[in-house]
N, C-alpha and C positions, 0 to 999 in steps of 0.2 A: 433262110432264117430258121434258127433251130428253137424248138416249141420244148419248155423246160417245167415239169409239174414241182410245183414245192413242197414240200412238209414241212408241219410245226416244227418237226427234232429240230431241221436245221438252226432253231432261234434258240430250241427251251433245250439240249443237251451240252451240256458242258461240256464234253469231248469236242467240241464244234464249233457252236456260238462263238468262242473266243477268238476266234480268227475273223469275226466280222468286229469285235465289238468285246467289251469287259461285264458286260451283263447283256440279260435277255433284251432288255429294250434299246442299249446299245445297237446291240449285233442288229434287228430287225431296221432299225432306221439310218446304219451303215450301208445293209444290201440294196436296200430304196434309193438311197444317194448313188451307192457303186453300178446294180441293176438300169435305173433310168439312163445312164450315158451308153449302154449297149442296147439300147431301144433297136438297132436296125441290125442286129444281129442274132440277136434273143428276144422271144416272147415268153414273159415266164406268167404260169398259170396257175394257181390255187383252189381247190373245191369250197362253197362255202362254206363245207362242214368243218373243212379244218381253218379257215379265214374264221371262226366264230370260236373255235378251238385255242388257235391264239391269240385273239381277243381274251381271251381268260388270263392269258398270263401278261399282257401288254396292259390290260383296259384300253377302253374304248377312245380314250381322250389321248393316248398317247399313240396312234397311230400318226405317222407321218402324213401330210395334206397330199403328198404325192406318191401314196399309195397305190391311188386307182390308178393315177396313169401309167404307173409302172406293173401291178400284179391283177392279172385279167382274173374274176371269178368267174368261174362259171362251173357246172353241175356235172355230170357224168349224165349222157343220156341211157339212165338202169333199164330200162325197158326195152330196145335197142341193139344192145351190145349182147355177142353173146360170146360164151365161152367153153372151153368144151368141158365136156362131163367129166374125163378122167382127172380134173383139178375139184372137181366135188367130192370124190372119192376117193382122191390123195387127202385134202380137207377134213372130212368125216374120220378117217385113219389116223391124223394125223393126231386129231382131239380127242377119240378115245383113245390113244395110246399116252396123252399128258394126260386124261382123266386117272389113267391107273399108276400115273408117275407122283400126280398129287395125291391118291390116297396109299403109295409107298411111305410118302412122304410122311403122313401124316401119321402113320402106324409106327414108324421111326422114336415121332415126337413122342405118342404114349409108350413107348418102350424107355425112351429116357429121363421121362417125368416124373418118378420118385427121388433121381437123382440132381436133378435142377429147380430151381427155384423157377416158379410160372410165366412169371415176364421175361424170363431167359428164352422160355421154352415157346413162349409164344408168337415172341421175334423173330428166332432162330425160323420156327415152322412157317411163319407168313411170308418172311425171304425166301425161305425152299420151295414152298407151295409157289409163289410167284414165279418164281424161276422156270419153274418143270412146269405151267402151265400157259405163260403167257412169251416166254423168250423165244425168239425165233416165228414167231406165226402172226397173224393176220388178225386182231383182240377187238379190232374196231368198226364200226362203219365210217369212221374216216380214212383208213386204213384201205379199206375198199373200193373210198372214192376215187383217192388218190392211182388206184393201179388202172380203174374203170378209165378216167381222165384221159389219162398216159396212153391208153390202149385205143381209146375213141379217136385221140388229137395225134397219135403215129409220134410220141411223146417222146424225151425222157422223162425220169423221176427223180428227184435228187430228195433224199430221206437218211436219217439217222437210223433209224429202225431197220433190226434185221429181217424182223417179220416182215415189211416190205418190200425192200430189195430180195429175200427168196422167193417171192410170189411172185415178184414183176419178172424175173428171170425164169422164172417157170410159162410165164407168157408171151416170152421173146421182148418184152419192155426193158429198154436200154436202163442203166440204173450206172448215175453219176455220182458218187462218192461227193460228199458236201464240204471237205475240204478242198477238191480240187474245184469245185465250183468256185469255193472263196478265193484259192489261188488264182484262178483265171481275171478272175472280179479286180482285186487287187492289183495284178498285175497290169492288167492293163487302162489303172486308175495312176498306177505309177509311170505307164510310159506316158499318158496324157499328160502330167506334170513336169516330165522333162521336153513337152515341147515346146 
């Protein structure tokens, strides 16, 4: 039986979602109906951090009754697990090197700020700045949880986030693209209908 971590993206990113489902709360209670009939092939697991995570975007009244029996929570034991030092150190490298990308970034904006109107300039800089600080890396302790999971339970991950899949690949944690998850799901929700 293969042991599968989930993340929020796969509900709340539109490059994604759409293949469970036309909206968020769609997609999330497609994969609950499509997920339970591979009960004896897949265990799929969630952190509570990111189970509360998308609770934020579901609310709490529209989760499916057959949640639980379908998405096990459970914690990352952090105390526990360990991992090696050279990913602290890639880490710490990796965010002063975006810290001096955001104030590139920023120095850009007042060089172009007599020529733009503010709210141009402020937009412009808050997409740039997010870009060059949070794209590709690891921004959260859900983020965390999710790799810890995967790493304690001999996992995979299936996440929308790059900053996830490049960290769980730096930790030998298999990392399953969340459309082919959905294909799989679907697919074999359509051979059950043809029998």
């Amino acid at each position: 039986m293969e042991r599968i971590v989930i993340d929020t993206s796969v509900f709340t990113n539109p490059d994604v979602y759409t293949i469970f489902g036309g909206s968020v709360k769609d997609a999330f209670k497609n994969f609950v109906k499509l997920a339970k009939k591979l009960k004896k092939e897949y265990e799929f697991y969630m952190p509570p951090s990111v189970f509360e995570e998308l609770s934020l975007f579901l609310g709490e009244n529209e989760m499916p009754g057959e949640t639980d029996l379908v998405l096990r929570l459970k914690s990352p034991q952090r105390f526990n697990i360990e991992v090696p030092g050279f990913l602290l150190y890639e880490l710490i490298e990796e965010v002063r090197n975006r810290i001096n990308k955001g104030l590139r970034v920023a120095e850009e904006a007042v060089l172009v700020a007599e020529k733009q109107s503010k709210e141009k300039i402020i937009n412009r800089l808050r997409n740039k700045y997010r870009e060059a600080l949070r794209s590709g890396i690891i921004d959260s302790t859900e983020d965390v949880d999710l790799i810890l999971l995967a790493l304690e339970l001999g996992a995979a991950i299936v996440s929308a986030d790059e900053g996830v899949r490049k960290w769980a690949e730096k930790l030998g944690v298999r990392f399953i693209n969340p459309k082919a998850l959905g294909n799989v799901l679907l697919s074999n929700h359509k051979g059950e209908n043809r029998e």
